[in-house]
C-alpha positions as CSV (number, residue, x, y, z in Angstrom):
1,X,39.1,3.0,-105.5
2,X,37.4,1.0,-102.8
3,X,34.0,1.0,-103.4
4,X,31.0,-0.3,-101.5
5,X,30.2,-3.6,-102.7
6,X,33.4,-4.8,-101.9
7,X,33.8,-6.9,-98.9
8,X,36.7,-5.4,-97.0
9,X,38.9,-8.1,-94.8
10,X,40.3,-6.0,-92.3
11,X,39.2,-6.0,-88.6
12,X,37.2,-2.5,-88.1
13,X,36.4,-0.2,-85.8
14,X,32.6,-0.5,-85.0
15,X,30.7,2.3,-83.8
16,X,27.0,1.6,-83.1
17,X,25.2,5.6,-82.1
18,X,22.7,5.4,-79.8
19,X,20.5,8.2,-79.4
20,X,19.3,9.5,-76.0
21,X,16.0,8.5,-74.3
22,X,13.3,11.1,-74.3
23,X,13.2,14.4,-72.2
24,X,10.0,16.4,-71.0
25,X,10.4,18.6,-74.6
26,X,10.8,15.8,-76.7
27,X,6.9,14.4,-77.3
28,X,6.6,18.3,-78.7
29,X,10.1,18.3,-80.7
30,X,11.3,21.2,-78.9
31,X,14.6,22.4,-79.7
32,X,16.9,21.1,-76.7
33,X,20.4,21.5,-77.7
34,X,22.8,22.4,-74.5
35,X,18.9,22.7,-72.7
36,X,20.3,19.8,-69.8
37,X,17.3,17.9,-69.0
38,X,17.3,14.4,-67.5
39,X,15.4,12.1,-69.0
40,X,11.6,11.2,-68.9
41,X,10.3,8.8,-67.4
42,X,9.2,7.2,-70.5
43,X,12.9,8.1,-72.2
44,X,14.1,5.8,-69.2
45,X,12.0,2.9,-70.9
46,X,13.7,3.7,-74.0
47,X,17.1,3.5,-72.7
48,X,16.5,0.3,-71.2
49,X,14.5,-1.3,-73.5
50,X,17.6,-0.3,-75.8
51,X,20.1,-1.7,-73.0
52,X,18.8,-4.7,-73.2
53,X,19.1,-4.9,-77.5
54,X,22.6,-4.2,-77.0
55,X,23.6,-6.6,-74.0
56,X,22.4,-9.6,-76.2
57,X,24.2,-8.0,-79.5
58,X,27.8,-7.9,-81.1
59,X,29.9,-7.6,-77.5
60,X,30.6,-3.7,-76.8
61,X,34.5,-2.5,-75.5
62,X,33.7,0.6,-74.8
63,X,31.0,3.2,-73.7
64,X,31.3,6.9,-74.8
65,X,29.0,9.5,-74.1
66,X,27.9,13.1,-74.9
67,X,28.3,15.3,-71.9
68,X,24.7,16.4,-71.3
69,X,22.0,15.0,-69.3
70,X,20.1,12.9,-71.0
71,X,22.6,11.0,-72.8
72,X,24.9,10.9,-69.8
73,X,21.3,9.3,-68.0
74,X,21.0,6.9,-71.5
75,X,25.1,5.6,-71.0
76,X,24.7,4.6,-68.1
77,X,21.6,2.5,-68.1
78,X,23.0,1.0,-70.9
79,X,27.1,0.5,-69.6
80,X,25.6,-0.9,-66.4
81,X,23.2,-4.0,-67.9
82,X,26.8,-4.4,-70.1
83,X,29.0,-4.1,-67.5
84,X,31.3,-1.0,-68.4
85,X,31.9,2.6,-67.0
86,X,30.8,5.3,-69.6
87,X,33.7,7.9,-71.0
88,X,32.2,11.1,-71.7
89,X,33.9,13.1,-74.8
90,X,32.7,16.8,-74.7
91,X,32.8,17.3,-78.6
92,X,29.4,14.5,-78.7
93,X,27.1,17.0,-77.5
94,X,24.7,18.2,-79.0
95,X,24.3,21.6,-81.7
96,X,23.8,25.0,-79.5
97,X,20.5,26.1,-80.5
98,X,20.9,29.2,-78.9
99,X,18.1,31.8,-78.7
100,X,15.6,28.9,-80.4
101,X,16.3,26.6,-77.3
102,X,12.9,25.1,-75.4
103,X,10.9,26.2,-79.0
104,X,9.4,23.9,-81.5
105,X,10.0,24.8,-85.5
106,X,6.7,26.5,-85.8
107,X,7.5,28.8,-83.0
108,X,10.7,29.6,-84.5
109,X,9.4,29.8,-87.9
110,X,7.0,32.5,-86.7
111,X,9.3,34.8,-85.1
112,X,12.5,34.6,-87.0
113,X,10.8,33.4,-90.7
114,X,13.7,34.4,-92.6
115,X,16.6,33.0,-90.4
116,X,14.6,30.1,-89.6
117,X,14.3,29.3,-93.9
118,X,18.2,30.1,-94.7
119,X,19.1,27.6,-91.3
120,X,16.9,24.7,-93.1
121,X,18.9,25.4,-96.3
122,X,22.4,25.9,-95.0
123,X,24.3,24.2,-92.7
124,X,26.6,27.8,-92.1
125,X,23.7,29.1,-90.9
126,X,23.4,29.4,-86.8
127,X,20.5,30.2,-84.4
128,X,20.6,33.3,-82.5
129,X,23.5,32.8,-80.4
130,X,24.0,29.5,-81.3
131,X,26.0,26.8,-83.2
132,X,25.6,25.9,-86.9
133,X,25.7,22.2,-88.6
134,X,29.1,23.3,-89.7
135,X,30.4,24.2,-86.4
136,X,29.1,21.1,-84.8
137,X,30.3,18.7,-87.3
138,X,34.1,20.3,-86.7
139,X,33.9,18.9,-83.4
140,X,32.2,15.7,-83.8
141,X,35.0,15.0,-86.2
142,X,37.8,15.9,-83.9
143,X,35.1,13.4,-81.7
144,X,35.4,10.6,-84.3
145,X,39.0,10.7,-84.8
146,X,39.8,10.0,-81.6
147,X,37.4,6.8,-81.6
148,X,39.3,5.4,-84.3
149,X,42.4,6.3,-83.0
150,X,42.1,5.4,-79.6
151,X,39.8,2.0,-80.2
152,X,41.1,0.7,-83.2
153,X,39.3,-2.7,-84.4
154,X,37.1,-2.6,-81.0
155,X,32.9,-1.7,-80.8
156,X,32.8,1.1,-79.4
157,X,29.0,2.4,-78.1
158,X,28.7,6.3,-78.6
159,X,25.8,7.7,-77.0
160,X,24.6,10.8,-78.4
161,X,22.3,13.9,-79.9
162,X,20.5,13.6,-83.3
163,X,23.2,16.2,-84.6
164,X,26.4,14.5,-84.2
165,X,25.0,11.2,-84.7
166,X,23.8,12.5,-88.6
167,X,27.1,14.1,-88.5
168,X,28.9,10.7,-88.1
169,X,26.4,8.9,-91.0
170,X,27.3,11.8,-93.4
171,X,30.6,11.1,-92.9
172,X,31.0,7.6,-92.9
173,X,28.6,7.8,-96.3
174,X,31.0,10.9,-97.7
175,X,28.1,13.0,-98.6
176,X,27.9,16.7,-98.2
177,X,26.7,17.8,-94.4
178,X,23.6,19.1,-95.8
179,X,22.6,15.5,-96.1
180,X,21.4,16.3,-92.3
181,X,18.4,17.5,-93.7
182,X,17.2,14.2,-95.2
183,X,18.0,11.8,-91.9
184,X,15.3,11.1,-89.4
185,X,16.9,9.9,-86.0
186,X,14.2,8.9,-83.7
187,X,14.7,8.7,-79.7
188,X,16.6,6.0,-78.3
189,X,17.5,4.5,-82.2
190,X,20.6,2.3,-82.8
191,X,22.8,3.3,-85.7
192,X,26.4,1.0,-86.8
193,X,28.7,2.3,-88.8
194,X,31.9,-0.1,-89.3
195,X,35.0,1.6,-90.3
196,X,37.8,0.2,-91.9
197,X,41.3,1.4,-93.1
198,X,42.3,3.9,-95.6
199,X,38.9,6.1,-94.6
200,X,36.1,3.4,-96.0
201,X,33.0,3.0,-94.3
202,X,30.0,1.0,-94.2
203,X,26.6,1.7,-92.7
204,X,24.9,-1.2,-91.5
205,X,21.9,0.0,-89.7
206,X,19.9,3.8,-89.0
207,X,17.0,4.5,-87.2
208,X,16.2,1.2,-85.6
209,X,14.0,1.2,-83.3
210,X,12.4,-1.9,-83.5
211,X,13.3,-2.5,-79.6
212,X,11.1,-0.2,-78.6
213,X,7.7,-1.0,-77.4
């Protein structure tokens, strides 16, 4: 069994997750799942303050991005300073939040207390109307295999949501998908997972966001 330690020798697939830039709901952690705001002006900062990180990094192939506003906004700040167009795969966006969209936790917590405790606990739970952990990690898998299928051994740049970017470390790690529970993903962070045959993974950076001012 391949375990971490080793030192595989195969050329991987590199996938380094960059999180969107912030919205108008983000400096209040309001639940914005398919809400499809542009970004701030300050999440503009971010995403160039992160474009410029990655332009003097590992050299990126390819540019994939969530669907939604903000991230599409993020992609293409950062595929322009590295000279790439941005693919956008539908399966990156973000969980549906449902009836709990625009709200912070304590809002929810206050007028749904005992759906709001079983969603913190279990990742089968959904919002009103919305999308559990499960349900979105389905997709972002379908997501994932076509990255490794499509860009084998390149770098591929995925820009994305806190929910399928956990999604993606959970898997690459092989715990359970209520390890989302125990990640903090701050805005505009760079994440690298490299992936190598036979389903191995290594994580080689979360939540850095030491380009940020």
């Amino acid at each position: 069994m391949t375990l971490g330690w080793d030192d595989p020798t195969d050329n991987p697939t590199t996938t380094i997750l960059l999180r969107h830039g912030d919205t108008r709901l983000s400096p209040e952690h309001r639940f914005s799942g398919l809400c499809d705001l542009p970004l701030s002006a300050s999440g503009t900062r971010q995403a160039r303050a992160a474009a410029c990180r990655l332009a003097t990094g590992t050299p990126i192939d390819v540019v994939v991005s969530s669907p939604l506003q903000r991230a599409v906004d993020t992609a293409a700040i950062v595929a322009g300073e590295l000279g790439l167009t941005a693919l956008v795969d539908e399966d990156l966006r973000e969980t549906d939040f449902g009836g709990w969209e625009g709200l912070t936790l304590a809002e929810i917590q206050q007028r749904w207390p005992a759906v709001a405790a079983a969603w913190r606990r279990d990742p089968e739970q959904a919002p009103p109307g919305g999308e559990s952990f499960c349900d979105t990690a389905r997709r972002v898998n379908r997501a994932c295999d076509r990255l490794l299928r499509d860009h084998t051994g390149k770098t591929v740049l995925v820009v994305s949501h806190i929910t399928p970017m956990k999604i993606l470390l959970c898997r690459a790690l092989g715990v359970p998908i209520d390890t989302v529970y125990r990640l903090y993903l701050g805005s505009a962070c760079i994440n690298e997972i490299r992936w190598h045959g036979r389903g191995f993974a290594t994580v080689h950076r979360v939540n850095d966001t030491s380009h940020l001012p």
